[in-house]
C-alpha positions as a Markdown table, in Angstrom:
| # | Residue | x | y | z |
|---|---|---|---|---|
| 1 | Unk | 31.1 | -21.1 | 219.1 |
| 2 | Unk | 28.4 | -22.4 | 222.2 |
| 3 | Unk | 27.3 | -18.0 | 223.0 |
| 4 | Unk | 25.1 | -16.2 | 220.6 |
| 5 | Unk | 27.1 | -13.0 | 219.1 |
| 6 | Unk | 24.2 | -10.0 | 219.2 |
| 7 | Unk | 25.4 | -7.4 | 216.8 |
| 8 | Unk | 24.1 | -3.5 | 217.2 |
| 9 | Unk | 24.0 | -2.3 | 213.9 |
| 10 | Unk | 23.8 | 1.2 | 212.5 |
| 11 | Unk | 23.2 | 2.2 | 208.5 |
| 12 | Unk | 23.1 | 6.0 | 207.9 |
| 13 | Unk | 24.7 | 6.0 | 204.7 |
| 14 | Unk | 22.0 | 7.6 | 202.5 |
| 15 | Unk | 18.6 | 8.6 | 203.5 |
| 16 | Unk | 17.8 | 5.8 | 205.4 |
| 17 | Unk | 18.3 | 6.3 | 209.5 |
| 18 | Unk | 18.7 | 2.3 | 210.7 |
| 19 | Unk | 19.4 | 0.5 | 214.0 |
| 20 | Unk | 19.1 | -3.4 | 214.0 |
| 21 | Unk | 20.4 | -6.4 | 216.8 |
| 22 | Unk | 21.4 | -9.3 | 214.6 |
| 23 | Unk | 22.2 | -12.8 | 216.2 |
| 24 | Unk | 25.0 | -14.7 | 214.8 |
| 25 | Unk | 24.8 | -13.0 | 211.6 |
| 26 | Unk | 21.8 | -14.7 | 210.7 |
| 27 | Unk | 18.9 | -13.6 | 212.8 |
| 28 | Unk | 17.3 | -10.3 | 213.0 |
| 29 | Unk | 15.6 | -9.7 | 216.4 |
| 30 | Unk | 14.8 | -6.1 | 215.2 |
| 31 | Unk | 15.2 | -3.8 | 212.2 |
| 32 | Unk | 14.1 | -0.5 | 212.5 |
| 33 | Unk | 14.4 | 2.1 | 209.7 |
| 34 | Unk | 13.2 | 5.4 | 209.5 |
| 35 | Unk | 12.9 | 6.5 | 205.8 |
| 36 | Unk | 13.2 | 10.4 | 204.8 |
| 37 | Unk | 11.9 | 9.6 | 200.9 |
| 38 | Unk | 9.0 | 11.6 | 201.6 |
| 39 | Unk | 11.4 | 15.0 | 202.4 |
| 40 | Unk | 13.7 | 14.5 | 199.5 |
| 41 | Unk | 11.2 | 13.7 | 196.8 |
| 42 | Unk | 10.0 | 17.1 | 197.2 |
| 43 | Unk | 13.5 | 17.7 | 195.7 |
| 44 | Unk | 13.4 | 14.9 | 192.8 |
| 45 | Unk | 16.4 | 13.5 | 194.6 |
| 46 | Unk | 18.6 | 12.9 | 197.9 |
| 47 | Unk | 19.9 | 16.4 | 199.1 |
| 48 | Unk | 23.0 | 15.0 | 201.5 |
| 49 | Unk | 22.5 | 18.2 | 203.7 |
| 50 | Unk | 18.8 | 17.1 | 204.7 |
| 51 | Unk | 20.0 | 13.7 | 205.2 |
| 52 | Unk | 22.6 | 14.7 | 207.8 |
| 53 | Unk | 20.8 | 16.6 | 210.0 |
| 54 | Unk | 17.8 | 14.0 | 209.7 |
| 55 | Unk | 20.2 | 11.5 | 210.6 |
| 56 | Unk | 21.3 | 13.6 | 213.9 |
| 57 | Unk | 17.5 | 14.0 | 215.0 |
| 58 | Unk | 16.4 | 10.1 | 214.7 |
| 59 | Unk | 19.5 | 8.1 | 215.1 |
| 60 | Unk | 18.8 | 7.8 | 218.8 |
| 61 | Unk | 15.6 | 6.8 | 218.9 |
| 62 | Unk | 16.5 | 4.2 | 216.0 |
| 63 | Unk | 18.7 | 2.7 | 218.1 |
| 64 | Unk | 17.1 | 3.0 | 221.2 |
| 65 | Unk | 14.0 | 1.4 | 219.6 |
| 66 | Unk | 15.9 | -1.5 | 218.0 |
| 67 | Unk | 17.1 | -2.4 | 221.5 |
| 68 | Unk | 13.8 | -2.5 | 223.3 |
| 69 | Unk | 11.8 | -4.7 | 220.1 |
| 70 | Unk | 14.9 | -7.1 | 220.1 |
| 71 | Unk | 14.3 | -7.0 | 224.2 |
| 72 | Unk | 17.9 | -6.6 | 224.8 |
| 73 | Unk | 19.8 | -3.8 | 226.7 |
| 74 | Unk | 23.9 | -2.6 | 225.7 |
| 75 | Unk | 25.3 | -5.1 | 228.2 |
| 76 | Unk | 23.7 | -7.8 | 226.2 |
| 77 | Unk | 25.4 | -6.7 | 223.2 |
| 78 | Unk | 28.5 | -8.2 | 221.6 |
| 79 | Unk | 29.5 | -5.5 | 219.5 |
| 80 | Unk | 28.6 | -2.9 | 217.1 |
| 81 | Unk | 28.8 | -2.7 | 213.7 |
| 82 | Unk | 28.3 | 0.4 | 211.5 |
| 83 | Unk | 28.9 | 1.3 | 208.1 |
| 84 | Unk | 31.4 | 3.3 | 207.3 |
| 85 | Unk | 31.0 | 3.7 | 203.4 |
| 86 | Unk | 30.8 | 3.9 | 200.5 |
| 87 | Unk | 27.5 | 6.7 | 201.0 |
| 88 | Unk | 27.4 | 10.6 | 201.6 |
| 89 | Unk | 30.0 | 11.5 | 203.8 |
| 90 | Unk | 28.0 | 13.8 | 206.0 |
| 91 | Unk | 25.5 | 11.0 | 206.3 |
| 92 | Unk | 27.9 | 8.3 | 206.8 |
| 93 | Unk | 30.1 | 11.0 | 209.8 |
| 94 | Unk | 26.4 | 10.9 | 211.7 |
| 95 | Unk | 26.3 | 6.7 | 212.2 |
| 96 | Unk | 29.9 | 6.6 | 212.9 |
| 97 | Unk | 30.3 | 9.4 | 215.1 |
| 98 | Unk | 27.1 | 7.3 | 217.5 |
| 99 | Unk | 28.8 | 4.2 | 216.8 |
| 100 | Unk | 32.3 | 5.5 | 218.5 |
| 101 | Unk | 30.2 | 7.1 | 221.0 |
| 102 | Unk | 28.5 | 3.5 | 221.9 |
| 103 | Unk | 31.6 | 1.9 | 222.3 |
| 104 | Unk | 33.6 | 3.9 | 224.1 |
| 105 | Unk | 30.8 | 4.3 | 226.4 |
| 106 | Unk | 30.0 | 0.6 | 226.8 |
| 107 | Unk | 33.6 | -0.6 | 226.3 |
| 108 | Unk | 32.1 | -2.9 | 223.3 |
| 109 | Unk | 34.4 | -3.5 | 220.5 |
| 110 | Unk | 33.8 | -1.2 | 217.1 |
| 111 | Unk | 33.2 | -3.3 | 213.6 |
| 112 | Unk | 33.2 | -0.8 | 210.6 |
| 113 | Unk | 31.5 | -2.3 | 208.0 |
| 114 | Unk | 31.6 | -1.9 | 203.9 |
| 115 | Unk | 28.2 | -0.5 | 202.8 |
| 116 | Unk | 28.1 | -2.9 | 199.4 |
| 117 | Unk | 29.3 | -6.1 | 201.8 |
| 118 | Unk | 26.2 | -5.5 | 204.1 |
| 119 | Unk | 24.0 | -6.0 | 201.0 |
| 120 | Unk | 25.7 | -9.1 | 200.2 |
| 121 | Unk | 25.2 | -10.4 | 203.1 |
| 122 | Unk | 21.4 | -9.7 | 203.8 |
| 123 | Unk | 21.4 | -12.6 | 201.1 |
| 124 | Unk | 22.5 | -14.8 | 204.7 |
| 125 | Unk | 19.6 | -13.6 | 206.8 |
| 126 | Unk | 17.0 | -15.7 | 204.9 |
| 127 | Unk | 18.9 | -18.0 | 202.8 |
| 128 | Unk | 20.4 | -20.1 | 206.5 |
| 129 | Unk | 22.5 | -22.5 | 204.0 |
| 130 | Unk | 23.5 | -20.2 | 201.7 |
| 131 | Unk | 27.7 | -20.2 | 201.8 |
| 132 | Unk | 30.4 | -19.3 | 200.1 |
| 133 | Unk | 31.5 | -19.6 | 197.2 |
| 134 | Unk | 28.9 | -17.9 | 195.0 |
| 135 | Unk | 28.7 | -15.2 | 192.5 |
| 136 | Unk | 26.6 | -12.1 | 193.7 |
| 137 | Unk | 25.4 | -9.3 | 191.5 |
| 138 | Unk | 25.1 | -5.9 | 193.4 |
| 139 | Unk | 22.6 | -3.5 | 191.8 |
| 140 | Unk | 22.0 | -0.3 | 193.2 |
| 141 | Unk | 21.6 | 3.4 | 193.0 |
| 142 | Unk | 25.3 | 4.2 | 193.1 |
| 143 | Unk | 26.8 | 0.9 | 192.5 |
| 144 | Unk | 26.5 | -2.4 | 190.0 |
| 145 | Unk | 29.2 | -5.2 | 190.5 |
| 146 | Unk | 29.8 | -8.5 | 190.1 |
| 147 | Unk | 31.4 | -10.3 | 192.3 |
| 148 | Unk | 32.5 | -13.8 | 193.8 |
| 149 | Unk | 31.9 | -13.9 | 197.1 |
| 150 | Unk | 34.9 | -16.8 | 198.0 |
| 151 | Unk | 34.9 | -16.5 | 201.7 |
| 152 | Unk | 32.6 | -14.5 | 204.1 |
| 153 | Unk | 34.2 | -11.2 | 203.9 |
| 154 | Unk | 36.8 | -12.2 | 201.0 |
| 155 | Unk | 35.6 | -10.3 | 197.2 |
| 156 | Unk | 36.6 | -11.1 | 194.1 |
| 157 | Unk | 35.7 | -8.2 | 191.4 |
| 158 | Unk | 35.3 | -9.4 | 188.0 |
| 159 | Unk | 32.8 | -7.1 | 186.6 |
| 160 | Unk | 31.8 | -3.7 | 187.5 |
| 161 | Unk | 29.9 | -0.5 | 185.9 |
| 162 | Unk | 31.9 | 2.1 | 183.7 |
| 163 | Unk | 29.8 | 5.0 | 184.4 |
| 164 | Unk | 25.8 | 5.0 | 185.6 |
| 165 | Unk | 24.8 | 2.6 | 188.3 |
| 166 | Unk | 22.0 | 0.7 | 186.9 |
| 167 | Unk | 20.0 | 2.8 | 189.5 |
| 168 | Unk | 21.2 | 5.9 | 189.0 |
| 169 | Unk | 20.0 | 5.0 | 185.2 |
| 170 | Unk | 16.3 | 4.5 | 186.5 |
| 171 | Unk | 16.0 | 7.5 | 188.4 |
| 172 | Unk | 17.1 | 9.6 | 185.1 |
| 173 | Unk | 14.4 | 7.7 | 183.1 |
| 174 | Unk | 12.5 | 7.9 | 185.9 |
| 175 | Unk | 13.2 | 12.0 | 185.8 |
| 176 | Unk | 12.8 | 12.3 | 182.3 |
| 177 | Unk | 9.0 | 10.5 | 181.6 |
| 178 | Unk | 7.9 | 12.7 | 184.3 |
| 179 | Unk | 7.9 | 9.9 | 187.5 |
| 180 | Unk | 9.5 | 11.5 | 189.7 |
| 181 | Unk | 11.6 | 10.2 | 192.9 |
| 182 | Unk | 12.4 | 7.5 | 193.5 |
| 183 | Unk | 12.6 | 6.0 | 189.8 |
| 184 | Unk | 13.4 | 2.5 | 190.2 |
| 185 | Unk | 10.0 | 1.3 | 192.1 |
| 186 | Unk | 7.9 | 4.3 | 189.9 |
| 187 | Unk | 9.6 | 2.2 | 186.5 |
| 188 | Unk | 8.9 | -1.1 | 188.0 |
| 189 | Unk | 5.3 | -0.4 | 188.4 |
| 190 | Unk | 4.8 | 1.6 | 185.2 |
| 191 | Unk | 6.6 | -0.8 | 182.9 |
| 192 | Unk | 3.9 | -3.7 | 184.0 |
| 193 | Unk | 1.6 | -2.0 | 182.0 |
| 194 | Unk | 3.8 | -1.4 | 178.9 |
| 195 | Unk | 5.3 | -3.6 | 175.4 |
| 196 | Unk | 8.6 | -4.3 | 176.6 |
| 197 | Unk | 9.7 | -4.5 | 173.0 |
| 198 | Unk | 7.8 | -1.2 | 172.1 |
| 199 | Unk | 11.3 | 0.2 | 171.3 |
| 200 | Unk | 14.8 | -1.6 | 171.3 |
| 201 | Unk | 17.2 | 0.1 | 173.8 |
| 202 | Unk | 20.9 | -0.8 | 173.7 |
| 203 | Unk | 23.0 | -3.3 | 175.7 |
| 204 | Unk | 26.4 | -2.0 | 176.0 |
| 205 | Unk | 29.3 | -4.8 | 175.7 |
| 206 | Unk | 32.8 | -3.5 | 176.2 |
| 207 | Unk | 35.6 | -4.9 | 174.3 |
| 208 | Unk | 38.4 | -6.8 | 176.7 |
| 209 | Unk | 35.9 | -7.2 | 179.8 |
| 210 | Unk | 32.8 | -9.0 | 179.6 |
| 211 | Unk | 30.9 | -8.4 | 182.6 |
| 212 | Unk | 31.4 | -4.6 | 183.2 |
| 213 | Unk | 28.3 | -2.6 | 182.9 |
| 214 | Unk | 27.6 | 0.5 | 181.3 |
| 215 | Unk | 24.5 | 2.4 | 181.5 |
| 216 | Unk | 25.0 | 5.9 | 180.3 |
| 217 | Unk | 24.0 | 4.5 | 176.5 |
| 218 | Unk | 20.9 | 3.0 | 177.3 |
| 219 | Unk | 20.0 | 6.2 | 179.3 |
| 220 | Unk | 21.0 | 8.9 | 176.8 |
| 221 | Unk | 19.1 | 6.8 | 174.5 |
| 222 | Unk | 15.7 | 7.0 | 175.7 |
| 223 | Unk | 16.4 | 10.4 | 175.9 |
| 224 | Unk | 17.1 | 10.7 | 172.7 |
| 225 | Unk | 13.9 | 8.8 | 172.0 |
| 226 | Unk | 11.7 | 11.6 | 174.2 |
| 227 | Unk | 13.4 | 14.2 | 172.2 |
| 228 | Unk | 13.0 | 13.2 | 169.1 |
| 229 | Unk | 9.1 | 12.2 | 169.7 |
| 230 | Unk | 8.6 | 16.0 | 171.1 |
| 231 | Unk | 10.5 | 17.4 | 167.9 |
| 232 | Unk | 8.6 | 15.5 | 165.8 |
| 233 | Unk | 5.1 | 15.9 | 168.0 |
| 234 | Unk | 4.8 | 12.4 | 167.9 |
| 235 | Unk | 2.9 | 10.9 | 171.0 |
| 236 | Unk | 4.6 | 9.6 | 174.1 |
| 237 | Unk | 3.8 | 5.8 | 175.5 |
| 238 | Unk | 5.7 | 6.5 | 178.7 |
| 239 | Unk | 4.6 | 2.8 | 179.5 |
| 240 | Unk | 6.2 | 1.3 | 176.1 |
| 241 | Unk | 9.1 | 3.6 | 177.5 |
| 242 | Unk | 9.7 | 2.3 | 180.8 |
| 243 | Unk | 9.3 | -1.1 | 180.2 |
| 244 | Unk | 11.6 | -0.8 | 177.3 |
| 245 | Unk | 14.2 | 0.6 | 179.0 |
| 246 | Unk | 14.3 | -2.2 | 182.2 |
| 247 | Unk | 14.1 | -4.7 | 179.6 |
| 248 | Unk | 17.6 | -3.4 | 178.4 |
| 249 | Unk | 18.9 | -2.9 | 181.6 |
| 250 | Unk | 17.6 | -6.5 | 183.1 |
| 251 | Unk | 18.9 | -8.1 | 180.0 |
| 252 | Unk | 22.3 | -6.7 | 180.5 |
| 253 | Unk | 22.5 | -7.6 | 184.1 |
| 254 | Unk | 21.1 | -11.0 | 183.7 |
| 255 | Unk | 23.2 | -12.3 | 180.9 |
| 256 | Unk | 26.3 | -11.3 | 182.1 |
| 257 | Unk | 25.5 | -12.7 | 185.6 |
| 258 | Unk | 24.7 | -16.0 | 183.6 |
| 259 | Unk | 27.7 | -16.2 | 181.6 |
| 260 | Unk | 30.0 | -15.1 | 184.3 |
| 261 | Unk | 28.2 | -18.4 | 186.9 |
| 262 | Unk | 29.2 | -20.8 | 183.7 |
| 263 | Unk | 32.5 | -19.1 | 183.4 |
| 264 | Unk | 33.8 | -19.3 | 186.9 |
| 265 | Unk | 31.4 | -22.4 | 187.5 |
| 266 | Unk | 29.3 | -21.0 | 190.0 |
| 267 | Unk | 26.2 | -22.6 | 191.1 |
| 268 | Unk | 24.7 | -20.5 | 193.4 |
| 269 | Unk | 23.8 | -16.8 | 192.5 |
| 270 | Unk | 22.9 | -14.3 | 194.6 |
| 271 | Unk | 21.5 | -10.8 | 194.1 |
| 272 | Unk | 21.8 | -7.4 | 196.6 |
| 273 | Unk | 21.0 | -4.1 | 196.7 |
| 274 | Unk | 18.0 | -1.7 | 196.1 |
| 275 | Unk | 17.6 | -2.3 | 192.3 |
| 276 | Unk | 17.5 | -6.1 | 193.4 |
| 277 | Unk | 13.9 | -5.3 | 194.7 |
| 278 | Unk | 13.2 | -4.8 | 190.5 |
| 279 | Unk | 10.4 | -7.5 | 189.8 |
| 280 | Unk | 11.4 | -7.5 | 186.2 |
| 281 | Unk | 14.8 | -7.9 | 187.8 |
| 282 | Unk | 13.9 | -10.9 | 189.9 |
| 283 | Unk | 11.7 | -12.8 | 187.3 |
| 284 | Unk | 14.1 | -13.4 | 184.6 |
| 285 | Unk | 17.3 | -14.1 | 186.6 |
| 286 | Unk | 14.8 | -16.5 | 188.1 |
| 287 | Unk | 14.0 | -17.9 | 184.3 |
| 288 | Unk | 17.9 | -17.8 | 183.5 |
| 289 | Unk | 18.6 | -19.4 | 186.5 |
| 290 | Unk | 16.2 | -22.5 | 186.3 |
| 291 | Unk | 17.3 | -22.8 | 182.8 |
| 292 | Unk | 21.0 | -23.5 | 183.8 |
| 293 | Unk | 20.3 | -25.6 | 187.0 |
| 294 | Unk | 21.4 | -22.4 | 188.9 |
| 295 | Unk | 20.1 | -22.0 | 192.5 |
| 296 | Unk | 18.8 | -18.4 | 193.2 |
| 297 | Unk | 19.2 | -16.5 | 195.8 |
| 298 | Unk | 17.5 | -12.7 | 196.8 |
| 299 | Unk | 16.5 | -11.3 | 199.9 |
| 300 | Unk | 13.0 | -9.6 | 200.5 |
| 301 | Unk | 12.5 | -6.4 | 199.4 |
| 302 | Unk | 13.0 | -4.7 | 202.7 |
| 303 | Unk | 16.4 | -6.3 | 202.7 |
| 304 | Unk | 17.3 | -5.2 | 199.3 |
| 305 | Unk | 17.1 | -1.7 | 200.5 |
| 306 | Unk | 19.1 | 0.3 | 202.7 |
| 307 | Unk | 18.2 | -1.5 | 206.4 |
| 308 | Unk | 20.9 | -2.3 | 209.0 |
| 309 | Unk | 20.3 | -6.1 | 209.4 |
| 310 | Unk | 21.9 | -6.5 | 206.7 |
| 311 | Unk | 25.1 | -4.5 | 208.1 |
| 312 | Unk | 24.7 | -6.6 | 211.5 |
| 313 | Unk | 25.4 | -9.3 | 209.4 |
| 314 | Unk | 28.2 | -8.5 | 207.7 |
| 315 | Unk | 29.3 | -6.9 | 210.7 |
| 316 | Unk | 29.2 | -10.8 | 212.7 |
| 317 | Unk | 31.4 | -12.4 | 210.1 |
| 318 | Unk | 33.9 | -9.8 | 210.3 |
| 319 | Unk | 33.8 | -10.0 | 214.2 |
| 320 | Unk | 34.8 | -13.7 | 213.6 |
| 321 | Unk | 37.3 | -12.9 | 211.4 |
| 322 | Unk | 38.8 | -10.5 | 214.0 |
| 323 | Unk | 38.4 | -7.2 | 212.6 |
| 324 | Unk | 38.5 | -4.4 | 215.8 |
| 325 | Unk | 38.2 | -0.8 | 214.7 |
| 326 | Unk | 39.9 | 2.0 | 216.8 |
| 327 | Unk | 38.0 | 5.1 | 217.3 |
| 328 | Unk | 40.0 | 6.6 | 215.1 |
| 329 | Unk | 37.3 | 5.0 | 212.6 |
| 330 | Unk | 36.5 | 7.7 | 210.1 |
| 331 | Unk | 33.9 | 7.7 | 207.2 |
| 332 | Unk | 35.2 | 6.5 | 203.6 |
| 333 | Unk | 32.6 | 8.0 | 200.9 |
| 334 | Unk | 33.9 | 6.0 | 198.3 |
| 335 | Unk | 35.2 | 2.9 | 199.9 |
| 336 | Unk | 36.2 | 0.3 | 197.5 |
| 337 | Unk | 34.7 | -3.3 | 198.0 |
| 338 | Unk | 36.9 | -5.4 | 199.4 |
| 339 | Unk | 38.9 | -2.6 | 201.1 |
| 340 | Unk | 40.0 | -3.3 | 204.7 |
């Protein structure tokens, strides 16, 4: 293909407002996000009818402002991409309500995108010769998979979590040694300055399926662990606690990703999502991965979270592949991966 593809991009699926222009899936010539962590922490957690009717006031002037730093008007744009779940349905409605709007004001063709497949594919915004086939291990507040990415936009689901997303797990801990919202960057930080082996925390393995995830344990174990320090007035190491507890979770993530990239001989791994940001996370999957001749792959923390370059990106690939969404588009809150 000799003409660039721009993508407009829109990501309101949380509590993050964001407007991007992508080129050919691979370059971001703006990504603008307006966060609202600072009004739901006040609530120790998202409160989905905030997050609507933030989305409403900014999601112009995202947009808008992603046009002008990319230095391109509508009429330069290809198409635009949005996603249209898995999120909060009221949140989602907001982005794909201006998305229809955009398109059948412009007359450009409408790319609903899959939430989980736009953090897959910020993995392709830095990594330029990173392609398929590789395994990918999504970790994020409501969502831990594993999956072989076989062909941009083509999923294969061979491991998934049984109950708690490994973030949803940190913002409990988080919660319950008194860190507040959000958990996951609060544990990162804390757990630098704690014995990761102060107290051994479970791995769940479930019987039949290898690589599914389960979190719930580890969770209701360190709060078993606070509860019975406080019954017995023992003292608290909320540092020995934190990093305890990630070193559970990272070692349950990373040595099922490992086993899974001999299994289905994969030698490319990749990592998404918000929990991706985890340094603990990032260093030993880095360690595993050298050790097995595995080449690593993880976008920069701004791309691990919620952002909608990575949406433009995924949103390119399916515009190669064809995909044209009506306005009839609606929003899918739990949208599986892989859906179409």
């Amino acid at each position: 293909m000799d003409k660039d593809i721009l993508i407009l991009a829109i990501e309101s699926s949380c509590d993050e407002t964001a407007a991007a222009v992508v080129k050919n899936g691979r370059t971001v010539l703006s990504n603008i996000i307006s966060s609202q962590i600072a009004l739901h922490t006040l609530y120790g957690g998202v409160v989905p009818e905030i997050a609507s009717r933030k989305h409403i006031e900014k999601i112009n002037q995202v947009i808008k402002e992603a046009l002008t730093e990319a230095k391109v008007t509508l009429d330069d744009i290809d198409a635009i991409g949005v996603t249209y779940g898995p999120g909060l349905v009221g949140a989602l409605l907001v982005g794909v309500a201006e998305a229809k709007a955009i398109s059948y004001a412009s007359g450009k063709p409408l790319i609903g995108v899959h939430h989980i497949e736009g953090h897959v594919s910020a993995n392709f915004i830095e990594s330029q010769e990173l392609k398929p086939p590789f395994l990918c291990l999504i970790v994020s507040g409501g969502h831990t998979h594993l999956v072989i990415v076989k062909e941009y936009g083509q999923y294969e689901i061979i491991g998934r979590t049984r109950d708690d997303a490994a973030g949803e797990a940190f913002d409990k801990v988080a919660r319950a040694i008194g860190l507040g919202y959000p958990g996951g960057p609060k544990v990162d930080k804390l757990a630098k300055e704690g014995n990761k082996h102060a107290v051994e925390f479970p791995r769940a393995n479930i019987e039949g399926f290898p690589y599914d995830f389960s979190f719930s344990g580890v969770k209701s174990a360190v709060l078993n662990h606070l509860n019975s320090c406080a019954m017995k007035n023992e003292p608290v190491n909320t540092a020995d606690i934190a990093a305890s507890f990630q070193e559970a979770v990272v070692d349950a993530l990373v040595s099922k990703t490992i086993a899974a990239a001999k299994e289905y001989h994969m030698d490319k791994v990749a990592i998404a999502g918000g929990v991706a940001a985890n340094s603990a996370l990032r260093q030993a999957m880095d360690t595993a991965c050298k050790k097995q001749g595995i080449q690593l792959y993880y976008p920069s923390p701004i791309l691990c979270t919620d952002n909608a370059a990575m949406i433009g990106a995924a949103a390119y690939y399916e515009y190669l592949n064809g995909t044209r969404h009506g306005l009839d588009l609606n929003a899918v809150p739990n949208l599986k991966i892989g859906q179409r």
